[in-house]
C-alpha positions in Angstrom: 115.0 53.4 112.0 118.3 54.8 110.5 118.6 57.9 109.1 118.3 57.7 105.5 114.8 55.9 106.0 114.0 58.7 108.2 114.2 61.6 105.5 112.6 59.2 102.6 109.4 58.8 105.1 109.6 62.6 105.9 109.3 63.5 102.1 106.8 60.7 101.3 104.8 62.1 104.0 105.4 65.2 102.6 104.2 64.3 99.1 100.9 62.8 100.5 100.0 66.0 102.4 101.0 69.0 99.6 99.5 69.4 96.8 101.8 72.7 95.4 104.5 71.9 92.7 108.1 71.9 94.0 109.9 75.0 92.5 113.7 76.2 93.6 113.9 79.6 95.6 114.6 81.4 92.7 111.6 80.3 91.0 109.1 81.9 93.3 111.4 85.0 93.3 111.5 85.6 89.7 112.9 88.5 88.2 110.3 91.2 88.9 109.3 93.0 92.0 106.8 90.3 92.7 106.2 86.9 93.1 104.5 84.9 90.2 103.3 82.4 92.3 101.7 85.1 94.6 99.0 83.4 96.5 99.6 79.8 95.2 100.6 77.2 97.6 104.0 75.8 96.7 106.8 73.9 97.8 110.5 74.0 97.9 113.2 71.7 98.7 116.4 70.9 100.7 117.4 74.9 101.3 119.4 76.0 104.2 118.2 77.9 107.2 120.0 81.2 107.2 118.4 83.1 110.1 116.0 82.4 112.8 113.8 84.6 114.8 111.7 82.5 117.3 109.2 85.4 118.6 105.9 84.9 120.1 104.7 88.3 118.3 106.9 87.7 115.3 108.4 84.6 114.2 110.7 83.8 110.9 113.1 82.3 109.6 114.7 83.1 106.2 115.9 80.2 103.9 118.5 79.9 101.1 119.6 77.7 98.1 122.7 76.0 98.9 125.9 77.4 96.8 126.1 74.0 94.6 122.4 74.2 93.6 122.0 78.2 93.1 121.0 79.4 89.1 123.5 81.3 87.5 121.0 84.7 87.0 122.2 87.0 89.2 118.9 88.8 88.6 117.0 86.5 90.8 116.8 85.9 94.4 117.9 82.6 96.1 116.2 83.8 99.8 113.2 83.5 100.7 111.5 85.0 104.3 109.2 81.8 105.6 106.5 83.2 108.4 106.4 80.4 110.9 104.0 79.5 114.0 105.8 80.4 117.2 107.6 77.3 118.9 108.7 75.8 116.1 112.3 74.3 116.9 114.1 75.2 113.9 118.1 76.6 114.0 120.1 78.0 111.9 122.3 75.4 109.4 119.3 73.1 109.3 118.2 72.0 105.6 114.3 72.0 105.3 112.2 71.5 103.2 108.8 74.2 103.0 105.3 74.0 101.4 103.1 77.2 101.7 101.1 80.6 100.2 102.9 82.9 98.3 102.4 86.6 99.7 103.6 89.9 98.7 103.6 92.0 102.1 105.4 95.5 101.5 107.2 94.7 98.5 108.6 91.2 100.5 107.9 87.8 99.1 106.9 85.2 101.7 105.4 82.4 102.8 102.6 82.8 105.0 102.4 80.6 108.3 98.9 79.6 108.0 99.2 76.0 105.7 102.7 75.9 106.1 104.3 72.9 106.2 108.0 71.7 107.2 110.0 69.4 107.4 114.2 69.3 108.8 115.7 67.1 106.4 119.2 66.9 108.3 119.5 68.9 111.6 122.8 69.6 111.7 124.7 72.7 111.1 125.3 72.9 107.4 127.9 75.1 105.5 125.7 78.6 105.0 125.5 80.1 101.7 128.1 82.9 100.6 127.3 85.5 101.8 126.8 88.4 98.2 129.4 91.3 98.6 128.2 94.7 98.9 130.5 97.4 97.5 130.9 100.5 95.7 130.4 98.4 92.6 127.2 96.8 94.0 124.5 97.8 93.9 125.3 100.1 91.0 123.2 103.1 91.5 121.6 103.0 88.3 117.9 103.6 88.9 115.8 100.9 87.2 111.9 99.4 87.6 113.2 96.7 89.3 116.0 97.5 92.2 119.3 95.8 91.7 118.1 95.1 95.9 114.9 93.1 94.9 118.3 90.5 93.1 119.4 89.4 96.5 116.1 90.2 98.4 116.2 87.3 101.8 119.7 86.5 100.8 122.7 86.6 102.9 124.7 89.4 102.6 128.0 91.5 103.4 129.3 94.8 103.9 133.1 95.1 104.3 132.7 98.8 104.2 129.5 100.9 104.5 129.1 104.4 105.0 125.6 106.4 106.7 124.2 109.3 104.5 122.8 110.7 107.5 122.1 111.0 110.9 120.5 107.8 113.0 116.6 108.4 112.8 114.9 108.7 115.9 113.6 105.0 115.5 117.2 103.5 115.5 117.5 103.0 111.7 119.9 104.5 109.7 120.7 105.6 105.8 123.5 103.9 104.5 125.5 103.2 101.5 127.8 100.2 100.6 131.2 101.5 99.7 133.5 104.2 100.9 131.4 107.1 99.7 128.2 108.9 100.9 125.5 109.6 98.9 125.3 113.6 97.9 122.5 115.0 95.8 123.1 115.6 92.5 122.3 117.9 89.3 118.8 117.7 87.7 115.1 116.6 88.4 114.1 113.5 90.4 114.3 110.5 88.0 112.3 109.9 85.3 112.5 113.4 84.9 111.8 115.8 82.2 113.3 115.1 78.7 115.8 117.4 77.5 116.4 118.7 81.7 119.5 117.0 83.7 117.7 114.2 85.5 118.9 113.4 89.2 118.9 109.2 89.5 118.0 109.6 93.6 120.6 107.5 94.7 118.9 104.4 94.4 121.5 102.9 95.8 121.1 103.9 99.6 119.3 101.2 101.8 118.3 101.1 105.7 120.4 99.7 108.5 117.5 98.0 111.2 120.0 97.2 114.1 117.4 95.2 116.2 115.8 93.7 113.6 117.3 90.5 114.4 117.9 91.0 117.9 121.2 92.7 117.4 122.2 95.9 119.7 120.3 99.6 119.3 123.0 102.3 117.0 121.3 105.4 118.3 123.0 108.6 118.3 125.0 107.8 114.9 126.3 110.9 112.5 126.0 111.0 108.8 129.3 109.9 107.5 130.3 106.9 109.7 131.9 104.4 108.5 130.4 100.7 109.0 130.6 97.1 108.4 128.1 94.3 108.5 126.8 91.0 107.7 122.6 90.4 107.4 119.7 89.6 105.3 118.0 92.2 102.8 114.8 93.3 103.4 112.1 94.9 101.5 109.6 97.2 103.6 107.6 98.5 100.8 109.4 101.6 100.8 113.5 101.2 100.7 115.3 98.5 101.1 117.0 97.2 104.9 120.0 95.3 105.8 118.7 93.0 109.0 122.5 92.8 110.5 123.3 88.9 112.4 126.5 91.1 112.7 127.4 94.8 112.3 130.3 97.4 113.6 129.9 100.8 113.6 133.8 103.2 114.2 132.0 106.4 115.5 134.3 109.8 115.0 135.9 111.7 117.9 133.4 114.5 117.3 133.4 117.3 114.4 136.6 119.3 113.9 136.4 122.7 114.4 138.0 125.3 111.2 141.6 125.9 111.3 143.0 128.8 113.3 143.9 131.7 111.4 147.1 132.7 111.0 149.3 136.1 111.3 147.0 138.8 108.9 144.4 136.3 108.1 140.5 137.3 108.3 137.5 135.0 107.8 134.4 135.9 106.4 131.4 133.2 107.5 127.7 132.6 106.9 125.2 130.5 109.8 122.2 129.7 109.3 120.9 129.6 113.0 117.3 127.9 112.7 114.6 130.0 114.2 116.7 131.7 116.7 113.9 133.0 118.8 114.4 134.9 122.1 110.5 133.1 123.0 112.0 129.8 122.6 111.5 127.5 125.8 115.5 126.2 125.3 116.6 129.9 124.5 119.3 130.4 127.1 120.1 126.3 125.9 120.0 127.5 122.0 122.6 130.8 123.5 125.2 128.7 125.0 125.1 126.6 122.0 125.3 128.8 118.9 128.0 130.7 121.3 130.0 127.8 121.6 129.6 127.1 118.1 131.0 130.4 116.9 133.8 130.4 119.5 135.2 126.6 118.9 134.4 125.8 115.5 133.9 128.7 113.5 136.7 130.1 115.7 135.1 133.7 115.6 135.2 135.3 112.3 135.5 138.8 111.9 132.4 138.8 109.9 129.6 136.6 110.4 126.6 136.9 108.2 123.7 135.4 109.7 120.1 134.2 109.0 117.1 133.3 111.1 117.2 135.0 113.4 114.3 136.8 115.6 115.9 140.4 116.3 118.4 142.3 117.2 117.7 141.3 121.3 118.8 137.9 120.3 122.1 138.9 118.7 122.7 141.6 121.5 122.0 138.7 124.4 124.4 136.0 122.2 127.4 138.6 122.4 127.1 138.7 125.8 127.3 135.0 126.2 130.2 135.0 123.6 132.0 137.5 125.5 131.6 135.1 129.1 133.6 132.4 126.5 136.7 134.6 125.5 136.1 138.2 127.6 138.5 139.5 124.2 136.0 139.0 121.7 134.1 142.8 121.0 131.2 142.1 118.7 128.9 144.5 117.2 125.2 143.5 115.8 123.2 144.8 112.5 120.0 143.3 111.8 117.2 144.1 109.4 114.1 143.4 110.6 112.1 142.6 107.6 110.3 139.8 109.0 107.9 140.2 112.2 104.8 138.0 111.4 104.5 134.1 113.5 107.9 133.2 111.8 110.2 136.4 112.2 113.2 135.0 110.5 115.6 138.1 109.3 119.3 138.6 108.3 121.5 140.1 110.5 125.5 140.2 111.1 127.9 139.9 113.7 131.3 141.9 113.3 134.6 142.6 114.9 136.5 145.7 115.7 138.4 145.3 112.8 135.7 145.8 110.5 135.5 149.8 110.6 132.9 152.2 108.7 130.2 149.6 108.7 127.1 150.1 107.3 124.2 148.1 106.3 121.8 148.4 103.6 118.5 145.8 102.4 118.4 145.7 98.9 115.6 144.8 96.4 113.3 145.2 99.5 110.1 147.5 97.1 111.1 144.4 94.0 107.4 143.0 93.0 107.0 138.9 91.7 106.0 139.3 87.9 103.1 137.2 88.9 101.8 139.2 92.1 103.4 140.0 95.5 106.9 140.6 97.2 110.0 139.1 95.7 112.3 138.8 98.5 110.6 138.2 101.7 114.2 138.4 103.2 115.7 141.1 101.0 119.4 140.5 100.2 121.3 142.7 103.4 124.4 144.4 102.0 127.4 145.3 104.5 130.4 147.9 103.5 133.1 148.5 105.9 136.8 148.6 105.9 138.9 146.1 107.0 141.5 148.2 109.5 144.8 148.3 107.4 147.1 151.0 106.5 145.8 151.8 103.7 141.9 150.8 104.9 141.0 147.1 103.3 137.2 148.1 101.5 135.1 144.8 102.0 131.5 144.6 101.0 129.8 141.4 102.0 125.9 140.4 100.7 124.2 138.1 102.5 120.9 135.9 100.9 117.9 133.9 102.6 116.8 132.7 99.0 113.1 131.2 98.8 113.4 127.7 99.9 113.1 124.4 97.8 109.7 123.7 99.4 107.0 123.2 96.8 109.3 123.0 94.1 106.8 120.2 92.7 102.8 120.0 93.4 100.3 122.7 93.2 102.3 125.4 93.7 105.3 124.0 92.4 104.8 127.1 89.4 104.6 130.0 91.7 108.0 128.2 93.2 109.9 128.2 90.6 109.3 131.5 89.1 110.1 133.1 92.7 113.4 131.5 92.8 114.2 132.0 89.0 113.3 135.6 89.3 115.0 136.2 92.9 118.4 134.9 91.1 118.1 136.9 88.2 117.3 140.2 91.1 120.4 139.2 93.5 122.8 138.7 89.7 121.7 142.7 88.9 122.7 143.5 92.5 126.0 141.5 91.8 126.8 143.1 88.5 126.3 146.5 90.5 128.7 145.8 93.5 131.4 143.2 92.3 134.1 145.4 91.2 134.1 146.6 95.0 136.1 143.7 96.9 132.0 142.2 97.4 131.5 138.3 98.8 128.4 136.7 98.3 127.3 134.4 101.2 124.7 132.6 102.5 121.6 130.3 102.4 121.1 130.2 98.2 118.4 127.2 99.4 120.0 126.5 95.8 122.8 123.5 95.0 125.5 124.5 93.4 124.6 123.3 90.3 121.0 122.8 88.5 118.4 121.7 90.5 116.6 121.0 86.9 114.1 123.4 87.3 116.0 126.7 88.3 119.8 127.0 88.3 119.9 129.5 91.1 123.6 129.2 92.2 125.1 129.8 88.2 122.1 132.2 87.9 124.0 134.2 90.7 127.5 133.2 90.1 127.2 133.8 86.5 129.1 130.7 85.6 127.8 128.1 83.3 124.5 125.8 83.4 124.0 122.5 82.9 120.5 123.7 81.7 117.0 124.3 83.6 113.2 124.6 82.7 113.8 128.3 83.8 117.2 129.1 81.7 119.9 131.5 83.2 119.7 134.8 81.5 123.5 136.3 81.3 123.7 139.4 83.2 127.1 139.3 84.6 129.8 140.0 82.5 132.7 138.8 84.6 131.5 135.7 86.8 132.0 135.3 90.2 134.8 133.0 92.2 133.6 130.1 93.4 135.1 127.9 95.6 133.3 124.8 96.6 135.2 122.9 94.4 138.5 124.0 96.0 137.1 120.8 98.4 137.2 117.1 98.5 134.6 115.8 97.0 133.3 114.3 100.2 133.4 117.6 101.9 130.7 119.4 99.7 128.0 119.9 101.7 126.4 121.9 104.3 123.0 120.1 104.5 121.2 116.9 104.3 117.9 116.3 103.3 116.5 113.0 102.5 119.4 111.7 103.4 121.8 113.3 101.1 124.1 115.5 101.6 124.1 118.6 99.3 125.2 122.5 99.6 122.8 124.6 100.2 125.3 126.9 102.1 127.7 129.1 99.9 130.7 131.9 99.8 131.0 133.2 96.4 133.3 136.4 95.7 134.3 138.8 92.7 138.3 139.7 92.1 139.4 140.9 95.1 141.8 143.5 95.9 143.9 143.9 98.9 142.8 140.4 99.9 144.0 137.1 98.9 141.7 134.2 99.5 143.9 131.7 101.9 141.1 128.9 102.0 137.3 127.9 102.4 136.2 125.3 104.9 132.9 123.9 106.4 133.2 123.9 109.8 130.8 120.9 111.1 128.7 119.6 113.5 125.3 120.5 112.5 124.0 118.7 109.5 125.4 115.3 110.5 124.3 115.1 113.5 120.7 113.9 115.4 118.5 116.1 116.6 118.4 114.9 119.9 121.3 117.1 120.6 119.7 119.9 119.8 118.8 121.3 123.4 121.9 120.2 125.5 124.0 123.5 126.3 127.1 121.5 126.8 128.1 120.9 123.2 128.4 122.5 120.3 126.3 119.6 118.4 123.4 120.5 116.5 122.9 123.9 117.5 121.4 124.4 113.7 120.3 121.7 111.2 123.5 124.3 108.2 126.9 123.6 108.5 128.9 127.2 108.1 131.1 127.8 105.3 133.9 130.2 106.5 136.4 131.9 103.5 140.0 132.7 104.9 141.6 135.8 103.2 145.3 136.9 104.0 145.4 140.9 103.9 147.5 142.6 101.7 148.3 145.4 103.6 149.8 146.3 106.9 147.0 145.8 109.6 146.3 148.9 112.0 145.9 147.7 115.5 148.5 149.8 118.1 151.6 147.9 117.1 150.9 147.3 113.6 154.0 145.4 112.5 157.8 145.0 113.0 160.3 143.4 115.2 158.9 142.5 118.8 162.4 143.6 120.4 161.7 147.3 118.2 159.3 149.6 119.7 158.0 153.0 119.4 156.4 154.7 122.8 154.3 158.2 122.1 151.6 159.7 124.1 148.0 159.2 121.9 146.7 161.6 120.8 150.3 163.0 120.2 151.0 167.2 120.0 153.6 168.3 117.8 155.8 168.6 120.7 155.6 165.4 122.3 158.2 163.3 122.7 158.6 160.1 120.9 160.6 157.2 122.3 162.4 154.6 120.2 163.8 151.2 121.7 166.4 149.2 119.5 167.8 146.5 119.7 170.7 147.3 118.0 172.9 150.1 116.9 170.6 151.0 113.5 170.1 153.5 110.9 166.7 154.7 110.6 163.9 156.7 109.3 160.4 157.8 110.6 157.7 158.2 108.2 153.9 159.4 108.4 151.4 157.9 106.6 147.7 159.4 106.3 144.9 156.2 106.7 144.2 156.3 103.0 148.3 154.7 102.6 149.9 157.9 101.5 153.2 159.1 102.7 152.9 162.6 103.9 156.1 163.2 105.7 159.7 161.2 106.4 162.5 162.2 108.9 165.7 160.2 108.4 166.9 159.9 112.1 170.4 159.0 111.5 172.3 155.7 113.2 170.8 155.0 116.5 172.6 153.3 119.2 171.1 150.1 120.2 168.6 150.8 123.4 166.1 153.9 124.3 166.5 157.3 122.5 163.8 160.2 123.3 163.3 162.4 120.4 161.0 165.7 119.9 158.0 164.7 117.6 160.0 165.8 114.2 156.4 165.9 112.4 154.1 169.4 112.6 150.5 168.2 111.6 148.4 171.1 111.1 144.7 169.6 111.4 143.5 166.7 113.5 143.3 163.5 112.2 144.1 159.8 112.2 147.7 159.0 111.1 150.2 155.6 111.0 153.9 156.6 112.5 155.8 153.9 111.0 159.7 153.2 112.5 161.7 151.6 109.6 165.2 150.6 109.2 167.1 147.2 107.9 165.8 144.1 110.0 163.6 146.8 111.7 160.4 147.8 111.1 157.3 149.1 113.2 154.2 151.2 113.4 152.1 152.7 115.4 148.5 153.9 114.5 147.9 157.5 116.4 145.5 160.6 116.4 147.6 163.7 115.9 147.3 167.7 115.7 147.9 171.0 117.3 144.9 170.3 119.1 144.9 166.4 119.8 144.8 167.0 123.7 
């Protein structure tokens, strides 16, 4: 029997033994979410076999109109998922034809196995359908009652370039986005929304990567922000859309780069959010070598570091000493207020460098009352004034937030929620308007974007820079507004958090004018929100040791830093006893014949006494101390000359010794 007579008997047969009407692929997709042939039998002709799964437990295939016969509505679907009995020999190229029930199973139209019928019209490896392009264009991200997905729902598709919104799941599946660029969260309510309120669209255009779904690999272990590629089938499973890869690549990153090192008279202010740092933890000597290594390599040990979660003070105390095992130079201090002491002690605290002089911490807004009933800040807002150690003294106020938490923002409670944050912003903005002429930065967890969440605008609230509008409206109680700086970064680098697979700021450094300092950069430094959680209890990286990434804000000081050689020309020195007597000697090493002065300066900058030593042959000269001090006190010696300047920061008077 040749060939030809073969198929005509295969689709009289076929005609004899269905009783459905034969409708194209598209047809029994339609252009809704569902079927409208759902739970009719039908049948449908000469499509091409795109995929085949041949699984005792769960066998498919998925089918699709050939390119010459496909409709020209690209709002319609020309795949189809068919549900076969297992054992069925059927391969991928084959042309079949298909008669069975329509079902709608999690969103996915199908044909169910039971009453199917097929038949391979031509077994051999046909030309498979063009694949559809994924891209930043497609799918557009508009949010709409029918998903721009459900268009090419069982149909081939591609991903040239993809990008992951987030972390692998435990489960192997991963957010993704086609394009170049990750999904972040954005201003206003969840779509619909609330008329006359910014309205967030969701990002409907994220979808699933299933690696195994089709027998490819596992992709465990994957950080948000990798870039992919892929080829595969769409999905629906009821919830959010998949990709089922045939094919996929995945160029995983060397790891998270720590911040930049400082450079010469450069200080870095910091914020870290350290997730229930607990001292009754079972991993807390795991969770100590982490968050160590974390400050040491990546937020390469700011001079302040504001902190939040954390138990007590133990905790801070035992980290310093597992810091000071990683670089034996570092000399922390820690301030906490405990505030918190109930089943979830989670209080603000700082870390801080010998640099930092005069510090002292204060809680503010800690007797404040809810207009509705109870405490307004369960973690009050923990002021610190110090001095930065310049000559003069660099004053530096820093306030660090634990703002109520977007939890419950919507549901029962979602009113008590809302006024808590509105009224907490409005509390921190009076504390702002009270400290901001005084060199103050504002850091921390807002638990606030940096823009208007729809129903509280916490972060311009604060900032006291404009809203895009909120149910709760930003009353205006700063006069001057705060510098911001988050949008000194890429766009892809705004974030410190992600949640539901966005990423978003919830992480912030704010500041007023600043004097004495000038603000040299702001980074992120990462390793945290992107990554799974799995790494959360190995000691041996600095992965995960939080679910925040840390903002950091570099400043460049204005004045001369104090430390025993303050400044000046390495080859230049200046050797005195400390504390020095009026009638110590002073040495002074040039290298050069020079003429030069001597000048003494009190702490606060100002110049209390100069000798002009004359021309100085270049090597040692020994001098009598020229100055007569007549109380004790702190005091800069500064050596100055042309091409020579240096200082030396000493404790003198008629009594010093």
């Amino acid at each position: 029997m040749n060939r030809k007579l073969h198929i005509f008997l295969a689709l009289l047969l076929w005609s004899l033994v269905t009783t459905g009407q034969n409708h194209e692929i598209w047809e029994i997709q339609g252009n809704g979410n569902f079927s409208p042939f759902s739970n009719q039998i039908i049948n449908t002709e000469d499509n091409i076999v795109t995929v085949v799964n041949d699984n005792i437990f769960n066998s498919f295939i998925f089918i699709q109109t050939p390119d010459d016969r496909a409709d020209a509505d690209s709002t319609t679907s020309n795949g189809l998922l068919v549900r076969l009995p297992f054992g069925l020999n059927v391969q991928v190229g084959n042309r079949i034809t298909v008669s069975g029930r329509v079902a709608e199973v999690n969103g996915m139209t199908q044909l169910e196995s039971a009453d199917l019928v097929l038949t391979i019209l031509d077994d051999n490896n046909s030309i498979l359908p063009t694949p559809v392009e994924l891209n930043d264009n497609f799918p557009s991200g508009i949010p709409a009652t029918v998903s721009e997905f459900e268009w090419v729902e069982g149909m081939l598709v591609e991903l040239p370039q993809a990008m992951t919104t987030a972390a692998s799941r435990s489960n192997g599946t991963t957010s993704i986005i086609a394009g170049s660029t990750r999904s972040f969260r954005e201003p206003g309510i969840p779509f619909p929304g609330i008329p006359g309120l910014p309205v967030w669209d969701e990002n409907p255009e994220r979808f699933i990567l299933q690696p195994t779904a089709l027998g490819q690999p596992e992709a465990n272990g994957i950080p948000g922000g990798t870039p992919l590629s892929a080829t595969g089938i769409i999905n629906d499973d009821g919830n959010i859309y998949e990709i089922w890869p045939t094919t996929y690549q995945i160029d995983l990153p060397a790891g998270p780069a720590p911040v930049r090192e400082k450079n010469e008279n450069e200080v870095t202010v910091a914020s870290y959010n350290m997730l229930g740092f607990f001292e009754t933890e079972p991993e807390y000597q795991n969770r100590l070598q982490k968050i160590a290594l974390f400050i040491t390599r990546q937020l390469k040990s700011p001079d302040i570091l504001a902190v939040q979660e954390v138990q007590n003070i133990t905790v801070l105390n035992d980290l310093i000493a597992v810091i000071e095992t990683l670089d034996p130079s570092l000399d922390y201090t820690a301030y906490l207020n405990l505030t918190n002491t109930g089943s979830f002690p989670i209080n603000l605290g700082y870390l801080v460098r010998p640099n930092v002089t005069d510090v002292v911490i204060t809680p503010l807004g800690t007797d404040e009352e809810l207009s509705i009933g109870g405490r307004l800040h369960d973690r009050p807002p923990l002021l610190l004034e110090g001095n930065f150690a310049t000559t003069p003294p660099t004053p530096i106020k820093v306030l660090n937030l634990h703002n109520r938490s977007l939890g419950g923002i919507t549901g029962g409670s979602a009113g008590e929620v809302r006024t808590k944050r509105h009224e907490q912003a409005i509390s921190v903005a009076f504390m702002v308007r009270s400290l901001q002429h005084e060199n103050l930065i504002v850091l921390g967890d807002f638990n606030a974007f940096q823009f208007s969440d729809g129903y509280v605008d916490v972060y311009n609230q604060i900032a006291g820079t404009p809203s895009l509008g909120a149910q709760f409206e930003v009353e205006p109680v700063l006069v001057d507004p705060l510098i911001t700086y988050v949008d000194s970064l890429p766009p892809n680098e705004r974030y410190s958090f992600v949640f539901g697979e966005n990423a978003q700021i919830l992480d912030h450094v704010l500041s007023s004018s600043l004097e004495g300092l000038s603000v040299t950069g702001f980074e992120y430094a990462r390793g945290n929100a992107d990554y799974p959680t799995f790494h959360f209890t190995n000691p041996d990286n600095v992965l995960r040791t939080s679910d925040h990434d840390a903002p950091v804000l570099f400043m460049e000081l204005d004045n001369i830093v104090a430390t025993t050689t303050l400044s000046g020309n390495p080859e230049a020195t200046l050797s005195l006893p400390n504390p020095l007597s009026p009638n110590d000697p002073i040495t002074i090493n040039l290298p050069f014949s020079k003429n030069v002065n001597l000048l003494l300066y009190r702490m606060d900058g100002q110049l209390i006494a100069e000798k002009n030593l004359g021309f100085l042959e270049g090597g040692t000269t020994k001098l009598e101390n020229p100055f007569s001090v007549d109380m004790n006190g702190l005091y800069v010696i500064r050596l100055r000359g042309v091409d020579v300047e240096t200082s030396q920061m000493v404790w003198m008077g008629r009594f010093a010794r």
